[in-house]
C-alpha positions as CSV (number, residue, x, y, z in Angstrom):
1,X,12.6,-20.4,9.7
2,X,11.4,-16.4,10.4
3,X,13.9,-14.3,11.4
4,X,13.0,-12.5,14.5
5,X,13.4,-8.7,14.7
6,X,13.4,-6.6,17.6
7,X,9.8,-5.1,18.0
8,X,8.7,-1.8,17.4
9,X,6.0,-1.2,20.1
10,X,6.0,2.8,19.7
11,X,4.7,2.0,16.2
12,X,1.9,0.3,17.7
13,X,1.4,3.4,20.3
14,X,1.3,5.6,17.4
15,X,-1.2,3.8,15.3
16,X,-4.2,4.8,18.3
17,X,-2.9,8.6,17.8
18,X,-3.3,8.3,14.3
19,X,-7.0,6.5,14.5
20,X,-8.2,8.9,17.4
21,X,-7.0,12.1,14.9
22,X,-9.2,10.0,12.3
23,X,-12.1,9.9,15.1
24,X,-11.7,13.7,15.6
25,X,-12.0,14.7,12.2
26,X,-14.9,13.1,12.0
27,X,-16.1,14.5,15.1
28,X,-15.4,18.2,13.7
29,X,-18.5,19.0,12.0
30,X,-20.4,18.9,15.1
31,X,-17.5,20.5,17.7
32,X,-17.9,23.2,14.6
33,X,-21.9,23.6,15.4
34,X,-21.8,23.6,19.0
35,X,-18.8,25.5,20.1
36,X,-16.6,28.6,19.0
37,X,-13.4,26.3,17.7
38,X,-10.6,28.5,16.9
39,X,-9.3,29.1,13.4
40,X,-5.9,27.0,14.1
41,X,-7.5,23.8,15.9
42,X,-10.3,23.9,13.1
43,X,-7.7,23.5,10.4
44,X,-5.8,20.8,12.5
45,X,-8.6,18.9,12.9
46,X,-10.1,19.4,9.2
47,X,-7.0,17.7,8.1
48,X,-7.5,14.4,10.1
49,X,-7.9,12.5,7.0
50,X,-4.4,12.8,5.8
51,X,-4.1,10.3,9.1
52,X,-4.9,7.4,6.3
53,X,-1.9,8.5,4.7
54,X,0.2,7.7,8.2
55,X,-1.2,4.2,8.4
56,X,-0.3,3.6,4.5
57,X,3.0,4.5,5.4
58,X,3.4,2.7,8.5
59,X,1.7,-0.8,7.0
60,X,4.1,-0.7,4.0
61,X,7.1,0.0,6.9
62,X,6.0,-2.7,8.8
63,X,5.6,-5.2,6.4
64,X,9.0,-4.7,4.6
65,X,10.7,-4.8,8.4
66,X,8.9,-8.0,9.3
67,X,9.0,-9.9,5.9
68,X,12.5,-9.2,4.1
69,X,13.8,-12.2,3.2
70,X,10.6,-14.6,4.4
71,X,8.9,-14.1,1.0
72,X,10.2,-17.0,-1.2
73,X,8.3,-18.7,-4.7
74,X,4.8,-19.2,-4.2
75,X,4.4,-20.7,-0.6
76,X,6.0,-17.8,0.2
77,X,3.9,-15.7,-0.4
78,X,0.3,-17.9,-0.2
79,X,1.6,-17.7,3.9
80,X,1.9,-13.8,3.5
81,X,-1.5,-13.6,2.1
82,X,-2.9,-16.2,4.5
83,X,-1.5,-13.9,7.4
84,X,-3.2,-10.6,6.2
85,X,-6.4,-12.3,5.7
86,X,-6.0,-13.5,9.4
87,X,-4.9,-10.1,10.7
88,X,-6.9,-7.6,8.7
89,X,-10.8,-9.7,7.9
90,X,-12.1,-10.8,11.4
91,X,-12.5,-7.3,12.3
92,X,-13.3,-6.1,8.6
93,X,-16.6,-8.3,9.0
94,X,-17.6,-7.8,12.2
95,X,-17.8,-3.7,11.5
96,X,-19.8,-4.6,8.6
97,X,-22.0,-6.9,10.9
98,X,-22.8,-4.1,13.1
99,X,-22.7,-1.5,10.0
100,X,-25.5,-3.7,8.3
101,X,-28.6,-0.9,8.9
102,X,-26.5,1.0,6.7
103,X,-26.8,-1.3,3.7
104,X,-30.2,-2.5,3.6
105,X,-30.5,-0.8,0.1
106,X,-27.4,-1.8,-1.0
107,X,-27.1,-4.2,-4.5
108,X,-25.7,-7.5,-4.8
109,X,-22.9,-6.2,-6.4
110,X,-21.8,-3.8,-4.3
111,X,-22.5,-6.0,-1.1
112,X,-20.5,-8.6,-2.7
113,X,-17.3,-6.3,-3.8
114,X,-17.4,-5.0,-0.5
115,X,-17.4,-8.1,1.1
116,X,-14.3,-9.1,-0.9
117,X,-12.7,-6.0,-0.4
118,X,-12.6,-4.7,-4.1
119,X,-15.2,-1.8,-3.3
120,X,-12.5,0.9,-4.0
121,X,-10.9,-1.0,-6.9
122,X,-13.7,0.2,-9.8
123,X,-12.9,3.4,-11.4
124,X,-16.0,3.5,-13.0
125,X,-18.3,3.5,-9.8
126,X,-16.7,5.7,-7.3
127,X,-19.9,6.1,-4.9
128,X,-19.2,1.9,-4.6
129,X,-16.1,2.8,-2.5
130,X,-17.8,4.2,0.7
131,X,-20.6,1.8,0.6
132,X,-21.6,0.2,4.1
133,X,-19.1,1.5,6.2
134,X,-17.4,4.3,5.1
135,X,-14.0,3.9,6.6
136,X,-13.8,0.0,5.0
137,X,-12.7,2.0,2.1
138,X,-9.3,2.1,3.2
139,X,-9.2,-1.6,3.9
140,X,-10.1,-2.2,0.4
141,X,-6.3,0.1,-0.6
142,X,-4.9,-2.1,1.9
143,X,-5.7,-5.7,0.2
144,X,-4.7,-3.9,-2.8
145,X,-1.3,-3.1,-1.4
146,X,-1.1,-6.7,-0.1
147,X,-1.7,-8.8,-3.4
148,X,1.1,-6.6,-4.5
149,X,3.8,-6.5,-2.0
150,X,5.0,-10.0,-2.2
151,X,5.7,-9.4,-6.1
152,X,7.6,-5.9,-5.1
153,X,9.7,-6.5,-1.7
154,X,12.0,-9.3,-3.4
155,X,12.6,-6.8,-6.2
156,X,13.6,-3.8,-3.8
157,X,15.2,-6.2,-1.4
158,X,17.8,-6.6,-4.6
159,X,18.1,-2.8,-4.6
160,X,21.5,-1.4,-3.5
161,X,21.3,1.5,-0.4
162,X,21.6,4.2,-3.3
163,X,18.9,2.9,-5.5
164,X,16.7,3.0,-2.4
165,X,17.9,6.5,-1.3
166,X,16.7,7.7,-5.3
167,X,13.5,5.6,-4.4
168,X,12.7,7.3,-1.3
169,X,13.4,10.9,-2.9
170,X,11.0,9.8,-5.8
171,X,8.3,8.6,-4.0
172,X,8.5,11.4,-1.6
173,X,7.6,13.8,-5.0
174,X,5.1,12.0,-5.8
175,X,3.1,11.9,-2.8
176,X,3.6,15.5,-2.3
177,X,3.5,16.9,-6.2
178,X,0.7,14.3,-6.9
179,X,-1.0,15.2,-3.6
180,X,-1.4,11.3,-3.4
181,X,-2.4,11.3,0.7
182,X,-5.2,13.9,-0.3
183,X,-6.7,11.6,-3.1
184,X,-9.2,9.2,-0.8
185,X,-12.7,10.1,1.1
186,X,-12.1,12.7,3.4
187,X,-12.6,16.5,3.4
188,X,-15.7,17.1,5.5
189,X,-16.4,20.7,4.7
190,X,-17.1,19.6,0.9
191,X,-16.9,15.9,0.5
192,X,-19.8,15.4,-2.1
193,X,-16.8,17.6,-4.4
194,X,-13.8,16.1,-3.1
195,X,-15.3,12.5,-4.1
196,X,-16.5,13.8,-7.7
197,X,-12.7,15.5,-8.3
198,X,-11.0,12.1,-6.7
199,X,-11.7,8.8,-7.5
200,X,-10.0,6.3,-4.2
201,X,-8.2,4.1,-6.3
202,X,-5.4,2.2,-4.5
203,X,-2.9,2.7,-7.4
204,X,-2.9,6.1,-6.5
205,X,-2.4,5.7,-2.7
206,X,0.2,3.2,-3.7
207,X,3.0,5.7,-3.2
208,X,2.9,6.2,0.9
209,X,2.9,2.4,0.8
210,X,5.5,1.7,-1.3
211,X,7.6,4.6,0.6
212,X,6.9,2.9,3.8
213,X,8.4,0.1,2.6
214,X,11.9,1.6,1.4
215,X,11.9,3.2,4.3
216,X,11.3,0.0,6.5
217,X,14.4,-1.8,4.0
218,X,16.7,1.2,4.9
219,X,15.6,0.8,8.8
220,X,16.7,-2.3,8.7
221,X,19.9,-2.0,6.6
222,X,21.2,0.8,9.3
223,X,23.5,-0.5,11.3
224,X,23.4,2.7,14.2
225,X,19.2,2.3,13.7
226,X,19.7,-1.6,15.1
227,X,21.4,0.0,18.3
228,X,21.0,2.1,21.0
229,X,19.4,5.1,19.7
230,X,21.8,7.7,19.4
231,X,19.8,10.8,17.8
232,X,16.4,11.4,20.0
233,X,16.4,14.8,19.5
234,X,15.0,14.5,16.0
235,X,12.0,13.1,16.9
236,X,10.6,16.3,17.9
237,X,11.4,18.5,15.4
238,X,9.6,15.9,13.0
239,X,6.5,16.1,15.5
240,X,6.7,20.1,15.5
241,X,6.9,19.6,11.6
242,X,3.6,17.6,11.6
243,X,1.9,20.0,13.9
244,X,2.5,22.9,11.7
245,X,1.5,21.3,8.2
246,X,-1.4,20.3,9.8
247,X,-2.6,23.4,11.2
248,X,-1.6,25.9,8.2
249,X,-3.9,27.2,5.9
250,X,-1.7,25.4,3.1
251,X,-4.3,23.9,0.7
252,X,-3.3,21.0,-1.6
253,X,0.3,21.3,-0.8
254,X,-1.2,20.1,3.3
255,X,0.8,16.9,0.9
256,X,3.9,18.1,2.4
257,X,2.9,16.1,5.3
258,X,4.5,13.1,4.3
259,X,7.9,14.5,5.3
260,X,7.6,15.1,8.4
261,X,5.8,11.7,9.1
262,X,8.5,9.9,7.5
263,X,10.8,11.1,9.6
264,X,8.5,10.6,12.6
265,X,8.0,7.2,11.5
266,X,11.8,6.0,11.2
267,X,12.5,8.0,14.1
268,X,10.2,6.6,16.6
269,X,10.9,3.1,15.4
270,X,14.7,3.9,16.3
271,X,13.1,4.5,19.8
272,X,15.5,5.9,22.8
273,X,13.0,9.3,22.6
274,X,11.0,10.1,25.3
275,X,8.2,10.2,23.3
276,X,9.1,6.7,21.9
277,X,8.9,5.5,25.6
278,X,5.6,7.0,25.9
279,X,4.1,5.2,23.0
280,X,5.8,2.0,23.8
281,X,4.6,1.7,27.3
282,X,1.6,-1.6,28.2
283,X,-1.2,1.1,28.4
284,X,-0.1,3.0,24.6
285,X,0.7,-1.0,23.3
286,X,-2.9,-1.6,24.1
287,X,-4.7,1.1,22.3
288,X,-2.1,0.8,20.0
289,X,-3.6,-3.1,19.1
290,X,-7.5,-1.7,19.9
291,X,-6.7,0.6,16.8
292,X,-8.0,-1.1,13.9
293,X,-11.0,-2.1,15.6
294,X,-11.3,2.0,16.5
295,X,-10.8,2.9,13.3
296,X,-13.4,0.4,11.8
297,X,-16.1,0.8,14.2
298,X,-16.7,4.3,14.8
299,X,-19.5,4.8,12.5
300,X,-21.7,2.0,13.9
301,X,-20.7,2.5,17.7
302,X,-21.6,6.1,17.4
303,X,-24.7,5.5,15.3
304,X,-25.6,3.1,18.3
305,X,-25.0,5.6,20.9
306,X,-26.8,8.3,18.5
307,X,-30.0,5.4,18.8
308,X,-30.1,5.1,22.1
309,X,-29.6,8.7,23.2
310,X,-32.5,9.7,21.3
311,X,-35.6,10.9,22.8
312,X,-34.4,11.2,26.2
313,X,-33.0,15.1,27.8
314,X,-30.8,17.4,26.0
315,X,-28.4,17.2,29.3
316,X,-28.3,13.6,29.3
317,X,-28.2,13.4,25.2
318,X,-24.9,15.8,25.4
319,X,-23.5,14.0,28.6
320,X,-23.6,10.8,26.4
321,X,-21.7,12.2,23.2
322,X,-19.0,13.4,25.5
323,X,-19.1,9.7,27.2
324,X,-18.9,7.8,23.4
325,X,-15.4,8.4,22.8
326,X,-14.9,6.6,25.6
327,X,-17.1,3.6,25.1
328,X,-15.6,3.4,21.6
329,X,-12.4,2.9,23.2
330,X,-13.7,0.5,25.6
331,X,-15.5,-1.8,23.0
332,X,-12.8,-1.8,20.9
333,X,-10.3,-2.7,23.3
334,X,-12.4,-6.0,24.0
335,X,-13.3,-6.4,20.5
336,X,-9.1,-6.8,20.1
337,X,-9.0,-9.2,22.8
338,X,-12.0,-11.4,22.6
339,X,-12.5,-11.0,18.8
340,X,-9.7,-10.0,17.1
341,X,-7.2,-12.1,18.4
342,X,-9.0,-15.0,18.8
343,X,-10.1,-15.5,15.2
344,X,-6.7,-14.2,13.9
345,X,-5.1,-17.5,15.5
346,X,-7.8,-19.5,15.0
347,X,-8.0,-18.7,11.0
348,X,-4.0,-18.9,11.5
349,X,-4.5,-22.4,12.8
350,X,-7.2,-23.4,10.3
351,X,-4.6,-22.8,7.0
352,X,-2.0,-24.7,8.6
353,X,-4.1,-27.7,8.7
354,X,-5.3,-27.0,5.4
355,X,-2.0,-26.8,4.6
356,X,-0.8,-30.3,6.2
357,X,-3.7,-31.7,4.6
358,X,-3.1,-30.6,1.4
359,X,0.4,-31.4,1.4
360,X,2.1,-34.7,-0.5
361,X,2.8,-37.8,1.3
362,X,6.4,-38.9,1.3
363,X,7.8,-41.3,-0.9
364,X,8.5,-44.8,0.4
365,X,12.3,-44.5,0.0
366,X,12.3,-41.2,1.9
367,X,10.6,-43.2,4.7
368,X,12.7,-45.9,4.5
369,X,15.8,-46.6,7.5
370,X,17.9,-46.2,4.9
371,X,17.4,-43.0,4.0
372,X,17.2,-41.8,7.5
């Protein structure tokens, strides 16, 4: 039977702060043109990418927390796989439904890998990984991380605490010596360079993920973490840490982010901070769940919005960009509850009958009164 753990609802509040820093980066170039943005918010904002890295971290947390010791031989982890389809595809598709004016001159090929979410998987053909919607990239690192993880959290749930303490100072180096959150589709001041120098493979974003998880296996070995929270206090110097990677002028080495995240991360999930409480309160839970959807369908929301702005008075036209964050919001929030959710149980339901279907009839002596 699943074990049930006690949630973690400011990790859902932080997962909207993380996709609205992604929104903003995006929304940079244009803040750039129109107003005077000062040096230190320009550099915050320019390094809203390295959000990706955040989620990485936070899915391969997650996972580890919720799954230790439910993956088990093959059915195991067929129900894992089943699940991530379920949470992460209805969503996936319907932002590449309303993304489709963006791939009319796709080919097969590349429709097809990114349809199965292998577009970021092909070192030889990087330009495939941003194809149709640009942020699905990501998605395509995530189902990476997710054929994998059922083969690796049984091996480091056999690790002892000090073999995950060496693993978590390990992958730490490499994500910040290998500048592994930097390698992806991001830097909008020179991104046609940044995507010739990087190539998005997932085995190279593996890292965050694969530190996530130790970190979630060590969450959930702490004993004082299981409690009340005893140590709030060092939720803020992790959030001041954040704040001042991202806002230095510190080039490649803007890596060091993943320490202070990290900490952020296992702190917030200890919760008893009063930023915890923020993030875990019904209105943060919310946009917390309308994330994904946020995340995923900026690019054709805002190209809609762009559509129908056009043509009609510069007033109205810059009244409307300042009302599209908004209606992004909005949309996505009922996208979550009238699409998301629905076909996430309904797929849910759909491969447990498959499943019952599929399954051997019992033997006559098992039947039998005997036997009962």
């Amino acid at each position: 039977m699943p074990v049930r753990r006690r949630e973690l609802p400011a990790l859902t509040g932080v997962r909207f702060l993380a996709a609205w820093y992604v929104v903003l980066f995006h929304a940079l170039p244009g803040l750039a043109h129109r107003y005077p943005v000062p040096r230190v918010l320009a550099t915050f904002l320019s390094n809203g990418y390295l959000a990706v890295g955040l989620f990485f971290l936070l899915s391969g947390f997650i996972l580890a927390y919720t799954y230790e010791g439910q993956i088990a031989g093959r059915s195991g982890r067929t129900r894992f796989w089943e699940a991530r389809f379920a949470r992460a595809y209805p969503v996936y598709l319907l932002s590449l439904v309303l993304s489709y004016s963006f791939a009319t001159d796709l080919h097969f090929g590349t429709r097809l890998a990114v349809l199965t979410m292998l577009q970021a998987w092909n070192p030889f053909n990087p330009d495939m990984a941003g194809a149709w919607n640009y942020p699905a990239w990501t998605l395509s690192a995530e189902a990476f991380f997710y054929l994998c993880f059922p083969f690796v959290l049984p091996w480091l749930s056999r690790r002892s605490n000090r073999a995950l303490f060496w693993l978590t100072a390990a992958l730490l180096a490499a994500c910040i010596v290998g500048h592994t959150p930097m390698k992806g589709l991001g830097d909008w001041k020179h991104s046609a360079a940044l995507f010739e120098r990087v190539v998005p493979l997932p085995v190279l974003r593996i890292p965050e993920f694969l530190l996530g998880a130790v970190l979630g296996l060590r969450f959930l070995r702490d004993k004082t973490a299981q409690g009340p929270a005893s140590r709030p206090l060092r939720v803020y110097p992790a959030v001041l840490g954040t704040l001042a990677v991202l806002s230095l002028p510190l080039g490649d080495w803007v890596s060091l982010v993943i320490l202070p995240f990290s900490v952020l991360l296992y702190e917030l999930a200890r919760g008893g901070s009063g930023l915890a409480k923020f993030l875990s309160t019904r209105v943060m839970v919310l946009l917390g769940g309308a994330s994904y959807a946020i995340y995923l369908l900026r690019l054709p929301v805002t190209a809609e919005a762009r559509t129908v702005l056009s043509g009609l008075p510069s007033g109205i036209v810059r009244f409307g960009e300042l009302l599209a964050p908004l209606l992004l919001i909005l949309f996505s929030i009922l996208v979550f509850h009238y699409w998301e959710e629905p076909a996430r149980k309904m797929i849910r339901r759909w491969f447990t009958k498959e499943q019952m279907r599929l399954a051997p009839l019992p033997s006559s002596a098992s039947t039998s009164p005997a036997s009962n």
